[in-house]
LOBADREN-318939 format. One record per residue (C-alpha): residue number from 1; chain; x, y, z. Coordinates in nm, 2 decimals. Example, Ala and Ser with C-alpha at 12.3 -4.5 7.8 and 13.67 -1.06 7.14 Angstrom:
# LOBADREN-318939
1, A, 1.23, -0.45, 0.78
2, A, 1.37, -0.11, 0.71
//
This chain:
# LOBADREN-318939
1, A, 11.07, -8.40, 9.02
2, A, 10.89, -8.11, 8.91
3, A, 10.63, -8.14, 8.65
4, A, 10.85, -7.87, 8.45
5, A, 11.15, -8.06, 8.46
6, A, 10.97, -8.37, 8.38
7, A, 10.81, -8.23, 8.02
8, A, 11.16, -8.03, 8.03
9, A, 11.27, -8.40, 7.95
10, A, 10.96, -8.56, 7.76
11, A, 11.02, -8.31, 7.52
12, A, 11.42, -8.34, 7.50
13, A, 11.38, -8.74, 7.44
14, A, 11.12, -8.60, 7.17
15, A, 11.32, -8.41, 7.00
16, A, 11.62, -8.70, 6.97
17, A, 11.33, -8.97, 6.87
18, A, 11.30, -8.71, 6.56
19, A, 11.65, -8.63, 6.48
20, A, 11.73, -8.54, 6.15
21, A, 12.03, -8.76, 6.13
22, A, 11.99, -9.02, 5.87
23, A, 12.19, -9.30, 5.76
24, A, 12.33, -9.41, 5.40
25, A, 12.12, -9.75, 5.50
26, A, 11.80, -9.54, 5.60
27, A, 11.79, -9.32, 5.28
28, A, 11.84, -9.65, 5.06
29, A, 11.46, -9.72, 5.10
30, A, 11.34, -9.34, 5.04
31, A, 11.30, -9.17, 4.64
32, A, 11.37, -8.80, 4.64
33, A, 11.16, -8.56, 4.42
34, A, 11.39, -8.29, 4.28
35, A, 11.28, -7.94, 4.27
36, A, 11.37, -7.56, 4.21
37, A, 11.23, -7.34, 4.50
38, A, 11.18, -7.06, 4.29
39, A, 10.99, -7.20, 3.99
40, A, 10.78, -7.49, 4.24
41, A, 10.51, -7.32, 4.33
42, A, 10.45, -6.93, 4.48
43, A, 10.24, -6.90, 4.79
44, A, 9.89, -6.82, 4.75
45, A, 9.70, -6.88, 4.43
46, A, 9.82, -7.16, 4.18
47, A, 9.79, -7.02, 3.85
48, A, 9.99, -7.04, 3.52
49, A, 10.24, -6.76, 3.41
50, A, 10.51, -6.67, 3.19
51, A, 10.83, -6.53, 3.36
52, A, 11.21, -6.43, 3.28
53, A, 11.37, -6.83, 3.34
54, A, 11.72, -6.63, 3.42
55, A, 11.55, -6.43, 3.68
56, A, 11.37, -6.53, 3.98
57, A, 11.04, -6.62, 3.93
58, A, 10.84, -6.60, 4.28
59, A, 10.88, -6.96, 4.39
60, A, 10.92, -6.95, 4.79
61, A, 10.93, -7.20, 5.07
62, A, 10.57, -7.18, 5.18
63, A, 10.47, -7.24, 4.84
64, A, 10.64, -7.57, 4.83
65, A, 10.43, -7.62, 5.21
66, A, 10.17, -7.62, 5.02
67, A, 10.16, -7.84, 4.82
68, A, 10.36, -8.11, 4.97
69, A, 10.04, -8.36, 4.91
70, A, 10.09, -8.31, 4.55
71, A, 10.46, -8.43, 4.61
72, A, 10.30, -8.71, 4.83
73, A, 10.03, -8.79, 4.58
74, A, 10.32, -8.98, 4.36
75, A, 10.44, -9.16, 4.67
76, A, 10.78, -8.94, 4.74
77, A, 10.88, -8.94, 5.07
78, A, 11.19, -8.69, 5.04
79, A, 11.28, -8.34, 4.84
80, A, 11.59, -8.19, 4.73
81, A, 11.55, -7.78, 4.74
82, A, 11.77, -7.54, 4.60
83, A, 12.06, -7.39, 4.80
84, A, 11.91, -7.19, 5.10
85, A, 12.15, -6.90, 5.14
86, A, 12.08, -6.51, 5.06
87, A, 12.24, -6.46, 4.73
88, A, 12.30, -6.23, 4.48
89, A, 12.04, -6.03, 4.30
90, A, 11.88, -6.25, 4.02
91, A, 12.08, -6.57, 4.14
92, A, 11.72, -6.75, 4.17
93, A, 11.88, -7.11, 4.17
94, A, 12.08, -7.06, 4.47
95, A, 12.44, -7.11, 4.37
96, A, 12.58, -6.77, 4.41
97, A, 12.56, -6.73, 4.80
98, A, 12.66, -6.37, 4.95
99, A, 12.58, -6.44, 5.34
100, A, 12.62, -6.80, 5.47
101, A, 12.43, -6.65, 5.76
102, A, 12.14, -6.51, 5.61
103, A, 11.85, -6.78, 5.46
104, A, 11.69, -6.62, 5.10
105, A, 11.44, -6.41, 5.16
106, A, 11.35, -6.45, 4.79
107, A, 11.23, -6.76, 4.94
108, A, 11.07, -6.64, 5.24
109, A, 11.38, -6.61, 5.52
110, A, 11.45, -6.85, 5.82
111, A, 11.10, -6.87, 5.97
112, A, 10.91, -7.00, 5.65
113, A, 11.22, -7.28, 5.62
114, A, 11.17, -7.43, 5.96
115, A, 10.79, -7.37, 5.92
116, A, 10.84, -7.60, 5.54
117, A, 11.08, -7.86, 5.73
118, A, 10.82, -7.91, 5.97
119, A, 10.54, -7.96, 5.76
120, A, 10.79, -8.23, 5.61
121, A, 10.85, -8.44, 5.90
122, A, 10.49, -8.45, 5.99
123, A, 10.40, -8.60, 5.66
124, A, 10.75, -8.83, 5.68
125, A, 10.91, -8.62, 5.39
126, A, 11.27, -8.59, 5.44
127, A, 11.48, -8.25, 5.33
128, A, 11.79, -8.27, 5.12
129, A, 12.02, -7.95, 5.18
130, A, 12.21, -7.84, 4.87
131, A, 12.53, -7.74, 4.98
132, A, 12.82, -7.50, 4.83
133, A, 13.14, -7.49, 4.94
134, A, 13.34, -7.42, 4.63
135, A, 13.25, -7.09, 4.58
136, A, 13.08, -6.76, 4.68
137, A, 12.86, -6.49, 4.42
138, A, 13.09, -6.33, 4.11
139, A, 13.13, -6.01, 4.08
140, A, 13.11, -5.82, 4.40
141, A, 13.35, -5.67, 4.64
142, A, 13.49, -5.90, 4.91
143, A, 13.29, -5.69, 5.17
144, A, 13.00, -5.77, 5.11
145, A, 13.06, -6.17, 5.14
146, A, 13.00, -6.29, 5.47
147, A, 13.19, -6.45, 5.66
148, A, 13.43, -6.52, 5.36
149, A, 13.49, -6.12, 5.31
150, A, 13.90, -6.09, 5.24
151, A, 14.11, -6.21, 4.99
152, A, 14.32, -6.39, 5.16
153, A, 14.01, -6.67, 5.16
154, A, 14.04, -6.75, 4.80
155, A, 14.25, -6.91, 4.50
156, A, 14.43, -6.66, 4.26
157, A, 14.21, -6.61, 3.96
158, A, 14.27, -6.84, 3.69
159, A, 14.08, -7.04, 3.47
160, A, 14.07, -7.39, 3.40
161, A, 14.20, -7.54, 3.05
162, A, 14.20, -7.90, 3.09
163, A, 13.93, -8.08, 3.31
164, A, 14.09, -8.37, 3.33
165, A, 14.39, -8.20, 3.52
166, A, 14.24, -8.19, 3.86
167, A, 14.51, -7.94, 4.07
168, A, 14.36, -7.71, 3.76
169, A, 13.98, -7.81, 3.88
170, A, 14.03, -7.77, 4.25
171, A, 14.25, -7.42, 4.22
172, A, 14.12, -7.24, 3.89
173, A, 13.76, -7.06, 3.94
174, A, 13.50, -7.24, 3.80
175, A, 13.37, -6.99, 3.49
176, A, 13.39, -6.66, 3.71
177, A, 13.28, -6.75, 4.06
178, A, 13.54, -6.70, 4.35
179, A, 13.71, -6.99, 4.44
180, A, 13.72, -7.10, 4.79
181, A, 14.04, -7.20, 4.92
182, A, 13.97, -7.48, 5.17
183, A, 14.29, -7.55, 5.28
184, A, 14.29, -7.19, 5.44
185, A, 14.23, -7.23, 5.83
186, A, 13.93, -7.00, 5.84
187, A, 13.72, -7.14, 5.52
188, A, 13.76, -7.51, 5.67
189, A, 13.69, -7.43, 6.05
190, A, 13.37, -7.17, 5.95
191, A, 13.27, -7.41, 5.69
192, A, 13.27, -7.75, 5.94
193, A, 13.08, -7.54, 6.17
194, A, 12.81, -7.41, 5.94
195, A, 12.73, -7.72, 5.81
196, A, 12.66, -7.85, 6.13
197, A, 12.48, -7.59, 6.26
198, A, 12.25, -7.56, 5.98
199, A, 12.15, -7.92, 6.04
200, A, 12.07, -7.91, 6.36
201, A, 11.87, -7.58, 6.37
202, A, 11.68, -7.67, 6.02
203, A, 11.65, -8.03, 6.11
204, A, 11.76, -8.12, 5.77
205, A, 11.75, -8.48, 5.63
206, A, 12.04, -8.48, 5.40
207, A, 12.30, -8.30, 5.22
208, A, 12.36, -8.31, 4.85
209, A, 12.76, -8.14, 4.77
210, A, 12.71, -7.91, 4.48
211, A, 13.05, -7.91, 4.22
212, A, 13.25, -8.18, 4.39
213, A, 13.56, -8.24, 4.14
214, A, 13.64, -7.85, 4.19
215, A, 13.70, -7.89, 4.55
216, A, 14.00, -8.12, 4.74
217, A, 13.88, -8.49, 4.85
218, A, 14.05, -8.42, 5.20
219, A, 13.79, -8.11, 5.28
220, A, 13.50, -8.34, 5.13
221, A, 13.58, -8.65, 5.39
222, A, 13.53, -8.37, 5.71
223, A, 13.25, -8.25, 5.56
224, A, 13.10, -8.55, 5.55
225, A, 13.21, -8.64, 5.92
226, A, 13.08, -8.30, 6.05
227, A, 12.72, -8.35, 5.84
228, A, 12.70, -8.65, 6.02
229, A, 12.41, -8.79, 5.83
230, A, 12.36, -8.93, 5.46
231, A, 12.55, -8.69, 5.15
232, A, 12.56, -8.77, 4.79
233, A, 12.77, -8.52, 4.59
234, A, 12.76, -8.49, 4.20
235, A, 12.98, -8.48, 3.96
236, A, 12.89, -8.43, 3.60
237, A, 13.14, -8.73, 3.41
238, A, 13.06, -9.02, 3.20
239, A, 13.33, -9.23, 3.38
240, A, 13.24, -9.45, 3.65
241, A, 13.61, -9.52, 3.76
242, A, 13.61, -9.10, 3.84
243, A, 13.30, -9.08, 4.00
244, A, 13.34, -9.41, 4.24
245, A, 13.65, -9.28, 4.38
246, A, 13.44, -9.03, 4.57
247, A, 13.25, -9.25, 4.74
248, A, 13.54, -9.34, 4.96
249, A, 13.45, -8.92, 5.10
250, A, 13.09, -8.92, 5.10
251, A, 12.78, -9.20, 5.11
252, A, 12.71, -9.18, 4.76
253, A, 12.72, -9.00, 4.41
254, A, 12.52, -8.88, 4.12
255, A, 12.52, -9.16, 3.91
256, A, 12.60, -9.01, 3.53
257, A, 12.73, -9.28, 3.40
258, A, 12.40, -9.46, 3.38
259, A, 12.19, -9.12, 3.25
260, A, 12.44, -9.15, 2.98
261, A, 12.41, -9.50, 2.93
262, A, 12.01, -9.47, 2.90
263, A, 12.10, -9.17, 2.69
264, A, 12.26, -9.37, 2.49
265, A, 12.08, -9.67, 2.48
266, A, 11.67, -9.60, 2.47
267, A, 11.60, -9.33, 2.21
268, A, 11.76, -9.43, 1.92
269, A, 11.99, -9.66, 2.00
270, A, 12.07, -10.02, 2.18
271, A, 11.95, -10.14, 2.46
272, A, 12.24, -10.37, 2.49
273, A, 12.42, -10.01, 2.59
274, A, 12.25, -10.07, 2.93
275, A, 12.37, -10.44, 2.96
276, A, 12.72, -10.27, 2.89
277, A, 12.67, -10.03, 3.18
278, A, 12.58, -10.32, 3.38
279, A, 12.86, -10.55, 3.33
280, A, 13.15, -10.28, 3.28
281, A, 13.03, -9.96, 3.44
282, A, 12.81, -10.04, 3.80
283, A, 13.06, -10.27, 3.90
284, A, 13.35, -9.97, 3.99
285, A, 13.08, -9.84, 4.25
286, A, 13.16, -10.04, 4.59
287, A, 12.81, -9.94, 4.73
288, A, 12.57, -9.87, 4.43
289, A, 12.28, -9.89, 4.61
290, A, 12.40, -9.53, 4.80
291, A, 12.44, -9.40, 4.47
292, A, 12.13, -9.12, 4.34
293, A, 12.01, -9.24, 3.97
294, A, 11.78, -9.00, 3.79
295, A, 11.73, -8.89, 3.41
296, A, 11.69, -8.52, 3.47
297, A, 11.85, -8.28, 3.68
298, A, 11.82, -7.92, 3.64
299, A, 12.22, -7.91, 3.48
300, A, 12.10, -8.10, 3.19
301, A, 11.82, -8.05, 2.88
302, A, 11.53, -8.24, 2.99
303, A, 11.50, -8.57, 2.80
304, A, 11.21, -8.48, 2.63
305, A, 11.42, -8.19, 2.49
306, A, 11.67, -8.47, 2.33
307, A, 11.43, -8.75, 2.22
308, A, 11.10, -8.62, 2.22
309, A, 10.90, -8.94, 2.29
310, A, 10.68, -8.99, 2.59
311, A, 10.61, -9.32, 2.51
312, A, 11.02, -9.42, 2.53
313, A, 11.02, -9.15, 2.86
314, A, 10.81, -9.36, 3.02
315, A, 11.04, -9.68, 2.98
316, A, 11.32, -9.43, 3.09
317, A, 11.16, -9.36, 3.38
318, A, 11.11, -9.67, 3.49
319, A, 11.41, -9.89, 3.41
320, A, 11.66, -9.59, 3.62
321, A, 11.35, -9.58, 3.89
322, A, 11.40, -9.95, 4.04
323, A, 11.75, -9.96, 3.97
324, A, 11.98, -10.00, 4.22
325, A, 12.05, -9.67, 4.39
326, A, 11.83, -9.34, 4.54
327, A, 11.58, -9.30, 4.24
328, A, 11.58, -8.89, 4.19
329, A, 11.29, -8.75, 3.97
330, A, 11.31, -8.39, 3.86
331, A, 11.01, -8.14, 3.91
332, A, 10.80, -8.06, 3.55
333, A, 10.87, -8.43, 3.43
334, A, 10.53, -8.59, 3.57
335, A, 10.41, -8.29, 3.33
336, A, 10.59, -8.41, 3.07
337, A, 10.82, -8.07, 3.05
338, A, 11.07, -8.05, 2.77
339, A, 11.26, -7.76, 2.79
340, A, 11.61, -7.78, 2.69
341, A, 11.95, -7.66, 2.79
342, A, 12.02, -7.41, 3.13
343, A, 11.78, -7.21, 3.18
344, A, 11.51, -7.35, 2.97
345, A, 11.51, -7.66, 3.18
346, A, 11.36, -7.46, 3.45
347, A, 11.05, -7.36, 3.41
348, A, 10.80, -7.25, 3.66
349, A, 10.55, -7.53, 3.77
350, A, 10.31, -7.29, 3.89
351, A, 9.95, -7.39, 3.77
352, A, 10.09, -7.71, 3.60
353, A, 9.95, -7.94, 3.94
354, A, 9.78, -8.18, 3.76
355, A, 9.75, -8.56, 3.91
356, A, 9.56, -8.71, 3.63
357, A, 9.84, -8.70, 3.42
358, A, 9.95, -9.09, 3.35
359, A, 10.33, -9.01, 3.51
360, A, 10.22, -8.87, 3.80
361, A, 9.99, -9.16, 3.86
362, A, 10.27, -9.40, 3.68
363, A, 10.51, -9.25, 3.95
364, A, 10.27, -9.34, 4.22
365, A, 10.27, -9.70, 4.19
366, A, 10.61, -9.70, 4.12
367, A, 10.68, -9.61, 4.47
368, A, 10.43, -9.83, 4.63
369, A, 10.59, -10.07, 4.50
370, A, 10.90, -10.01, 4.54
371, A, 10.83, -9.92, 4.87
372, A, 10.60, -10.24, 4.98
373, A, 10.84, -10.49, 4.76
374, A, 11.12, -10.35, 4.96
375, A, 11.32, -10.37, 4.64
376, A, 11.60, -10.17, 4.74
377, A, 11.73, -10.48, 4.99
378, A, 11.77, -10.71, 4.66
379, A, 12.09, -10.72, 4.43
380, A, 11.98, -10.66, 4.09
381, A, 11.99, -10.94, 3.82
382, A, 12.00, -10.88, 3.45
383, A, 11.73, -11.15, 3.31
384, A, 11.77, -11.07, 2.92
385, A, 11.93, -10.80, 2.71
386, A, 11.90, -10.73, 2.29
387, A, 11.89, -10.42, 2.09
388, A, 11.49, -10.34, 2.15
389, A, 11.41, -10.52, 2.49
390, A, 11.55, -10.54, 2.81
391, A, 11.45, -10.71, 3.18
392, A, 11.59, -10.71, 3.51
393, A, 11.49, -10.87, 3.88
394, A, 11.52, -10.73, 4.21
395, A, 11.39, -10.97, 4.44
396, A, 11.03, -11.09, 4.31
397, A, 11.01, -10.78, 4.09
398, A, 11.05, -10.80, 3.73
399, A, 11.11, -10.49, 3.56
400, A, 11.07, -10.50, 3.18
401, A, 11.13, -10.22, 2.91
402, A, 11.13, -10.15, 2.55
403, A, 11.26, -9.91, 2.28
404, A, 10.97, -10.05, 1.97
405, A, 10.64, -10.15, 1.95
406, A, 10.47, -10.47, 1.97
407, A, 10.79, -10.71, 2.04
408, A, 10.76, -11.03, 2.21
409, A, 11.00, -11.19, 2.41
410, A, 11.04, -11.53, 2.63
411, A, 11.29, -11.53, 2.94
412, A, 11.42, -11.83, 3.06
413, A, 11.66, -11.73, 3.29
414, A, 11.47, -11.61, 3.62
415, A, 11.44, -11.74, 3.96
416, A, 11.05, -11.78, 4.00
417, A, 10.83, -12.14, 3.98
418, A, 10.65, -12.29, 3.74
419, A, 10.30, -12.21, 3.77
420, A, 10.37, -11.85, 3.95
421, A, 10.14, -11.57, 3.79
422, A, 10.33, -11.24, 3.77
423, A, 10.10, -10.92, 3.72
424, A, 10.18, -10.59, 3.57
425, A, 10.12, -10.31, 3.82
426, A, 10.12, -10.03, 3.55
427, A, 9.84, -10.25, 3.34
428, A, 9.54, -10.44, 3.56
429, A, 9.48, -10.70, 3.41
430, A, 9.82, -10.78, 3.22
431, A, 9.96, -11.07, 3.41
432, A, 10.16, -11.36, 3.26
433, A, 10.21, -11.75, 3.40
434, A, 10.57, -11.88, 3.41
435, A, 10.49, -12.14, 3.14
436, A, 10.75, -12.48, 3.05
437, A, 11.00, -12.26, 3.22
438, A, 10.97, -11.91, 3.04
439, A, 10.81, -11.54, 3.11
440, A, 10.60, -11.46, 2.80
441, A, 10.61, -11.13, 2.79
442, A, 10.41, -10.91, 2.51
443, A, 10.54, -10.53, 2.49
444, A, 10.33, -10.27, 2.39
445, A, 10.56, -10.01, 2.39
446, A, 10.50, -9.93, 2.74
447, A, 10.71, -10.04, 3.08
448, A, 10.58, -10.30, 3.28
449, A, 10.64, -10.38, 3.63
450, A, 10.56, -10.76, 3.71
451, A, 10.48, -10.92, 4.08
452, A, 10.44, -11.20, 4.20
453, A, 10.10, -11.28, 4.29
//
């Protein structure tokens, strides 16, 4: 064998050793940070500036390269980037796509994506591609859509009334963007194909499906079987029975339900809302722990737009983090960002790349733990529930939060030893003894994350 053909094939098994295909089981363990290419960071200098939010802002894919330690530096291992695709002029988020062909070169075209993918995998961060099959840019001529450039590729226009009638969702245009018609033979084959192509010659991770009640359940099911690695797909409802029904066509969904239950339930109100959730709500999900949990996204008003309260963000924060499911944590929010509805939720990071503020070094030892504790492989147990305070277990984590000050409660119902000292990771020094059966815990206003020592 020539030595050609022989690191012909070294580099072939390489290149399989480091496939991008991940499993539903594989992402379980990873926590995905959430950002906007164009408002991340530009490439070059990091410094502060005001720009138009509905316009694109100068965010590009070697910026985010560089500072993917920053991203590390709160122990994420995984990012979810805007759609990738050319689009139209001023569509800075990505969701108005003229060429399926063509990557952004508001971002910095094809090289500086596989250049950013790299840089990734060598640090063990995995992608997340945003994907868009629903619908192509508004307000153009078919021409200059590619490949999608006739007609004959979309639903007659009408809008839809009632979004509970779902023939309305998956035929009617969403607002005025072009509606896909999947069922045509072209959009399904050239859609199938792209989507696999664009994993393999991106080496993406992951694929998150971008307005999945306004496209059929059949076309979602073979796009999941030609991704061939782990999707989640979101779909903005507060019912649990909706959502769970589209697991049965991808790994998992976005879990609203429970952002609307914390909504609901921390600021304000009871945190017996979240027991609720629990007993009534998780339990329609067959496979939770697939599920992505987060308490911002960049479709909603940050919460600090809603219930402006860092103290009660920080309990937010970490009761969704270690609950069961992908824990999702949007850009701006370990800078304690606030702004409120679409596009005012989307700020520009650039020069806010501080690490000494206390969530980004709150959201470091969240992960580590998470992470070390391997608390993804345990079922979740609720361990006490009342209007102000409430605890849950996974495994030998203990996960308490609060919606008041200086409360005190006792839990009796746990599964850990008399005699076993549990210490709060967020707090050194704050470490309880399980005591004639009970977990003293004082609350301070502040989360706490006990282990067992």
């Amino acid at each position: 064998m020539s030595s050609k053909i022989f690191l012909l094939i070294i580099s072939l098994l390489l290149n399989l050793s480091q496939s991008a295909i991940h499993s539903k089981e594989e992402w379980k363990s990873r926590s995905i940070y959430e950002l906007l290419t164009d408002r991340f960071a530009k490439s070059g200098e990091d410094s502060k500036e005001n720009c138009n939010l509905s316009n694109y802002c100068g965010g590009t894919f070697k910026g985010i390269q560089q500072h993917l330690d920053y991203i590390l530096g709160m122990g994420f291992n995984a990012i979810w980037i805007s759609p990738i695709v050319k689009n139209q002029e001023g569509s800075y988020h990505g969701y108005h796509a003229l060429d399926l062909y063509e990557i952004n070169p508001k971002f910095g075209g094809a090289d500086d994506l596989k250049e950013l993918i790299k840089a990734c995998h060598k640090k063990d961060i995995w992608v997340v591609l945003d994907a868009v099959p629903n619908h192509m840019a508004p307000g153009v001529s078919r021409s200059e859509l590619n490949p999608f450039n006739k007609d004959e590729y979309y639903h007659d226009y009408c809008t839809i009334t009632d979004e509970n009638n779902q023939e309305q969702r998956e035929n009617c245009w969403l607002y005025d963007l072009p509606d896909l018609k999947q069922e045509h033979p072209f959009v399904k084959e050239k859609y199938l194909d792209w989507i696999q192509d664009i994993i393999e010659d991106y080496d993406f991770d992951g694929v998150r499906y971008a307005d999945v009640p306004y496209v059929p359940k059949w076309f979602w099911k073979e796009f999941t079987q030609a991704a061939q690695t782990y999707t989640f797909g979101v779909i903005s409802s507060s019912s649990s029975q909706y959502i769970a029904d589209y697991q049965n066509y991808m790994d998992g969904v976005g879990n609203y339900p429970l952002f609307y239950a914390i909504k609901d339930g921390i600021c304000g109100g009871s945190m017996k809302r979240l027991e609720s959730y629990l007993f009534n709500e998780h339990k329609d999900y067959k496979n939770p722990k697939y599920n992505v949990n987060w308490v911002d996204n960049h479709d909603n008003a940050r919460f600090l737009n809603w219930c402006n309260d860092k103290r009660i963000f920080r309990n937010a924060i970490i009761f969704y983090f270690f609950y069961e499911g992908i824990p999702t944590f949007y850009y701006g929010d370990e800078q304690y960002f606030n702004g409120g509805n679409d596009p005012n939720n989307r700020e520009p990071l650039f020069g806010y790349h501080y690490t000494d503020t206390d969530i980004y070094k709150m959201m470091k030892i969240a992960n580590d733990v998470r992470r070390n504790y391997k608390v993804y492989d345990n079922t979740l147990v609720q361990r006490y529930a009342d209007d102000y305070f409430y605890a849950y277990t996974r495994g030998n984590v203990l996960i308490a939060v609060s919606n008041a000050m200086n409360i005190q409660r006792s839990i009796s119902y746990h599964s850990y030893n008399e005699g076993d000292k549990l210490c709060n990771k967020l707090n050194e020094g704050d470490c309880v003894i399980v005591s004639g059966g009970n977990i003293n815990i004082n609350m301070n206003g502040e989360p706490k994350i006990y282990v067992k020592e």
